[in-house]
N, C-alpha and C positions, 0 to 999 in steps of 0.2 A: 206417322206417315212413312210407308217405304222408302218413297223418294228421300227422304232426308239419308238414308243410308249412303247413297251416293253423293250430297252436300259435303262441300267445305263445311266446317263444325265455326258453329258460329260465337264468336269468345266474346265475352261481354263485360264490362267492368263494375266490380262488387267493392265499392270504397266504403262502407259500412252497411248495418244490418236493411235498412228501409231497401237501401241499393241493389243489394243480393236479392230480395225478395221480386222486387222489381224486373230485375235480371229473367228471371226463373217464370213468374206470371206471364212476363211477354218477349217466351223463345227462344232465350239463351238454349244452347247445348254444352256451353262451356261457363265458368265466370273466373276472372283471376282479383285476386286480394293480398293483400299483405298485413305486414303489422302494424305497430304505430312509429317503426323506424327500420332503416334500413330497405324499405322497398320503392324508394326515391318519390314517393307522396308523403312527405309528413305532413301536410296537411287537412288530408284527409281523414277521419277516422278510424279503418282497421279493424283488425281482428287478434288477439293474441291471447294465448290460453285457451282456457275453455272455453272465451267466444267462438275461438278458431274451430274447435270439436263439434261445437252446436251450429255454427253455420254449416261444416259439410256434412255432417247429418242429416241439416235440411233440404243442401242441393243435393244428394245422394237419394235421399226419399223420391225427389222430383226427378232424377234420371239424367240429372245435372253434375259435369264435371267440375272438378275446383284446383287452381293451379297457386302455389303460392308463390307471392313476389319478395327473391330477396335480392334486387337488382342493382343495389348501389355500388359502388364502388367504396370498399371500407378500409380505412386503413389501419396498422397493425395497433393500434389501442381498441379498436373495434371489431379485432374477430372474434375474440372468447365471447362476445356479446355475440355474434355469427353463428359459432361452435356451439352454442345455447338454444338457437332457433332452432339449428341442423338436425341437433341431438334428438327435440321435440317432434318434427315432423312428419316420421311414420308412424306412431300412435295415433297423431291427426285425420290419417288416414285421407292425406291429400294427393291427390292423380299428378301431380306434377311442378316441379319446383323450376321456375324463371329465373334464371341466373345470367349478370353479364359480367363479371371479374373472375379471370379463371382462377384464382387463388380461391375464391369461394367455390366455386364449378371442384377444383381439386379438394376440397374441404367437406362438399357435400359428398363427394365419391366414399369418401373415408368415413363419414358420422350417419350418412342415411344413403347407404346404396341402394336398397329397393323403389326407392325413389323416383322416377324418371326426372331425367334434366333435361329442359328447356332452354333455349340461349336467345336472351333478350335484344331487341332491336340495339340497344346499348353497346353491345360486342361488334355492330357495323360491321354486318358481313354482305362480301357485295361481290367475291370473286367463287369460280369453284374449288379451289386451293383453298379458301377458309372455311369452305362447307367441307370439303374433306378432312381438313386437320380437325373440327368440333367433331366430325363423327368418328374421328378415332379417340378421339378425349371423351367419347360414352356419350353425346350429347344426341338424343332422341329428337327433339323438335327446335328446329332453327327461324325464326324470326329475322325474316328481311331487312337489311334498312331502306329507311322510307324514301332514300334519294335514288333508289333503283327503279328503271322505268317496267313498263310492257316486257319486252323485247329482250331485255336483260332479265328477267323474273320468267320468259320462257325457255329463254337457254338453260337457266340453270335447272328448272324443272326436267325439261326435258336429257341433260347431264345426267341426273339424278333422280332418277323415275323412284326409289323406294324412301328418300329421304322427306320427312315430313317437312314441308314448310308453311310459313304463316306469314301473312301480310296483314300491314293496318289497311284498315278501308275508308275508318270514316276518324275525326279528330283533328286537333291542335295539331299542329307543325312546327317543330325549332328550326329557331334561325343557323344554329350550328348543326352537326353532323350528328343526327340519332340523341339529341341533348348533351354531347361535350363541348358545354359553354361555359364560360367563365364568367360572361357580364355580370349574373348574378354575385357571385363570388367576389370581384373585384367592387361594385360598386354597392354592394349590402353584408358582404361576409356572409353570405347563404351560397354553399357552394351547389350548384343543379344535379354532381352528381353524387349529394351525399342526400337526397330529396326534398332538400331545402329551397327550390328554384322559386324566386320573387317576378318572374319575364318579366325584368325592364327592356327588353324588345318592344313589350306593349306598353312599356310608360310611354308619356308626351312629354316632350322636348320642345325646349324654344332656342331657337338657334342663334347662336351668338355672332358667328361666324362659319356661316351652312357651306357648304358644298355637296351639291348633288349630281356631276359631270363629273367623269375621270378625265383624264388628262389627252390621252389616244385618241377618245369618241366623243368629240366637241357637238354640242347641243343635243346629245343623246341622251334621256333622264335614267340616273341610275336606278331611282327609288323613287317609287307612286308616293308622292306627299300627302296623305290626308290632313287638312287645316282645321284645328279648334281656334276659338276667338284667339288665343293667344299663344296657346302649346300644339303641338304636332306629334302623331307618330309614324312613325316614316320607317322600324324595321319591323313591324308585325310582321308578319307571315299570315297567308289565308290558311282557312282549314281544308282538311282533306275530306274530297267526297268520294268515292270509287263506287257509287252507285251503279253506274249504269253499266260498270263494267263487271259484278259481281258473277254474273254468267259464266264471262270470258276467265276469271279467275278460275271459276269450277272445273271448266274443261282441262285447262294449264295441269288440272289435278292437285292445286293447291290446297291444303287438308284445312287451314283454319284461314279465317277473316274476322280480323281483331277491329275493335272498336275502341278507343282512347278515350277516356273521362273518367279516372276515379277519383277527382275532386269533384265531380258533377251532383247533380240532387236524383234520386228517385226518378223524379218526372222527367229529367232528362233521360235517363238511363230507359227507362220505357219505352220513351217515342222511337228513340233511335235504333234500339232495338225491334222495336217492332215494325216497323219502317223495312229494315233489311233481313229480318226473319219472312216478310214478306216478298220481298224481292227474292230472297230463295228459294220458296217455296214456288214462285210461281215458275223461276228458271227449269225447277223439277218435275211440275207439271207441264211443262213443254216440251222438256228433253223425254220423258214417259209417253209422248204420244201428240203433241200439238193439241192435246184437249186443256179447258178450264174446268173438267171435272163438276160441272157444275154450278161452281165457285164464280162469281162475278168479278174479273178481270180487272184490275186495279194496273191503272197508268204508272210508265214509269215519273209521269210529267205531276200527276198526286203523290209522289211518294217523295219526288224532292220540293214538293210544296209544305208537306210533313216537314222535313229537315228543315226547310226554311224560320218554321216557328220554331227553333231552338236556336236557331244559328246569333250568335253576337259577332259574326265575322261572315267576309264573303267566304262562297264555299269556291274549290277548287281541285282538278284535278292532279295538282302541286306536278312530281317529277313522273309519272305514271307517262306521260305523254309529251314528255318535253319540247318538243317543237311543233304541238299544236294544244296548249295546254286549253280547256275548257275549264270558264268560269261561269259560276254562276248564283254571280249577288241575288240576293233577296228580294230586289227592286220593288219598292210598291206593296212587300209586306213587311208587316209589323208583326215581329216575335209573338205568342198570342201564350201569354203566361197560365201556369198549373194553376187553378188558384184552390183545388182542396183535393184529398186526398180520403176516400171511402175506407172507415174502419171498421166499425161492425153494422149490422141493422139494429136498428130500434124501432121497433111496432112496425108502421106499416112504410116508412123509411130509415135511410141510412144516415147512422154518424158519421162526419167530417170530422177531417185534421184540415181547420183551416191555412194556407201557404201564401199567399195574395189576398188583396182587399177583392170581394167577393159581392155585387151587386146584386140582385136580383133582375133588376131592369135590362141587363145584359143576357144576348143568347151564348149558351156556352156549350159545350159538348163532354159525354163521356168518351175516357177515351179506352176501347174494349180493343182486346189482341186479336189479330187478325184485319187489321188496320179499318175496323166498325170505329162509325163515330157518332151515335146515337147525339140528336141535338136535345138541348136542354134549352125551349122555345122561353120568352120571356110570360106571363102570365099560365105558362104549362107546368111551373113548378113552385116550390114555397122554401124558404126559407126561415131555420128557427135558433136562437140561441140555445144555449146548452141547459137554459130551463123550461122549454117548451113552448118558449114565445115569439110569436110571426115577427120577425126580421127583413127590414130591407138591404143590410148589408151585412157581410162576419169581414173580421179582420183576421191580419196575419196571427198567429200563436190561441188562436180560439178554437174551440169544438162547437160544432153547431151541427144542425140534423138537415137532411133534403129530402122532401117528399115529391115524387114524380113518379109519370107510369111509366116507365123502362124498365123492361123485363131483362133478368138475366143478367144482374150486376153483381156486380162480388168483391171481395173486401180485397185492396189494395190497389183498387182500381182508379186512377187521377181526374180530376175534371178538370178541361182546361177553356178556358172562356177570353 
């Protein structure tokens, strides 16, 4: 699509191989990944070595960019392990390396200068004095932090008309500044910015002796208490949505719109992707002309209903808008889980990678890029185990087959019911 040439580039997170693929099937123009240490997820899976080769080879094929994350903050028993990744990364032949400790930022300069640097939400740059010092430290693309509104994200745009920048749009939220938290550190010895973080933000607490009024603003609450039967979490943080404002970023001339999840599954990584690959696309076909080309017009009020089935948290428009912030809980739906994932055909349907317990009695939907959601009617289709035999339900970690008439399916494609 032309129009995409004038898009912010839309970054997607590739936390191991299912995910990248994922990534790339539904839209990505960009994806970022790391290793299995030092790019502040160890809990996700990764890429290192010749995984790392073999995945951008794959997004390379597709026309897809690959940014690798070495964003923790490491300290000096940890860089020769640093100076080891550094050394590796232009054979990798990766578009661009995420850094937020300028001791690595100066490390990469030295071991992979063809490189381009990146500078991670991590490095909390929030003034134009700190976009101008990274962009004389060689730093190509600067990464906002997330506690900058509108209004502050156009100033410095418009400061800085040649300087690439990128915002989160959609994702998790730290309770602390860009994730310099300690809680985890202090009450697990998992420090967040070594990518160890446990969010006990999101644990529940039972209060022993609670206070939730400061002392100055007597009956004011400081913190929304949600109640379980016995335990409470009370400093979550909602996630961020910037849906509706995705347009409004374009114009600002903001180069990238980053998506947060690379602990996430597959199926997450798809919807949400594809969700705002679509809100792009259609920003681009309006700004080309006021036409839908066509193309049947997709709400923005369906596409944060999309969001809704993945959300485990209220969504929000966090610091974007501070003094009129827009929420918007899920109310009234229910998460609507992956439960299989399309791996190749077999005769005259496809094998499953079953993910959820998988009924047949249930209507469920494929979910195809370009935010098509082909239903999958109960009695419309069949279900078989992995020996050829009619099935009324598959479970988690099984392979099973689906025979139905939907045209135009393809391997990696998730169903979600």
């Amino acid at each position: 699509m032309k129009e995409r040439e004038r898009l912010p580039e839309l970054l997607v997170p590739a936390g191991g191989r299912e995910q990248l693929e994922s990534a790339i099937l539904y839209g990505a123009d960009a994806v970022y990944m790391g290793g299995p240490e030092l790019s502040l997820r160890t809990a996700c899976e990764g890429f290192s070595g010749e995984e790392l080769g073999l995945a951008v080879a794959d997004a390379h094929t597709a026309g897809v960019r690959v940014y690798y994350c070495l964003n923790a903050m490491p300290y000096d028993a940890q860089l020769p392990a640093v100076e080891a990744v550094l050394e590796r990364l232009p054979g990798m032949g990766v578009d661009g390396l995420i850094a937020a400790d300028p001791g690595v930022i100066w490390l990469a300069k030295k071991h992979c200068p063809s490189v381009p640097l990146h500078l991670s939400t991590q490095a909390h740059s929030v003034n134009g004095a700190a976009v101008a010092f990274w962009r004389e430290a060689g730093v190509e693309r600067i990464n906002l932090a997330r506690e900058l509104g509108f209004k502050q994200i156009r100033a410095l745009a418009e400061a800085f008309p040649g300087v690439d920048f990128e915002v989160f749009v959609h994702g998790a939220m730290c309770l602390a500044l860009s994730g310099h938290c300690l809680l985890s550190a202090w009450v697990n010895n998992r420090p967040a910015n070594q990518g160890r973080c446990t969010q006990p933000c999101r644990f529940e607490y039972r209060g022993l002796s609670l206070l939730v009024e400061e002392q100055k603003r007597s009956g004011e609450a400081l913190w929304e208490i949600r109640e379980g039967e016995a335990f409470s979490g009370f400093w979550a943080p909602q996630d961020l949505c910037l849906l509706r404002y995705v347009g409004c970023l374009a114009d600002l001339g903001v180069r990238a719109l980053k998506l947060e999840g690379r602990t996430k599954s597959g199926g997450y990584v798809a919807q949400i992707a594809d969700v705002y690959r679509t809100a792009l696309d259609r920003h681009a076909r309006r700004e080309a002309g006021g036409s839908d080309c066509g193309k049947v017009e997709i709400s923005t009020a369906a596409l944060l209903e999309e969001l809704f089935h993945t959300a485990s948290r209220p969504l929000s428009t966090g610091f974007f808008l501070p003094r009129r912030r827009v929420e918007a809980p899920p109310a009234g739906l229910l998460p609507r889980p992956v439960v299989a994932r399309l791996a190749e055909p077999e005769g005259d349907g496809w094998r499953v990678q079953v993910r959820s317990p998988w009924s047949s009695d249930r209507e469920a939907s494929v979910l195809v890029p370009g935010m098509r959601r082909p239903a999958l009617l109960p009695g419309a289709y069949r279900l078989e185990n992995h020996r050829g035999e009619r099935v009324d339900l598959l479970h988690p970690g099984m392979e099973g087959v689906l025979h139905c008439e939907i045209d135009g399916l393809g391997k990696g494609l998730y169903v979600r019911a």
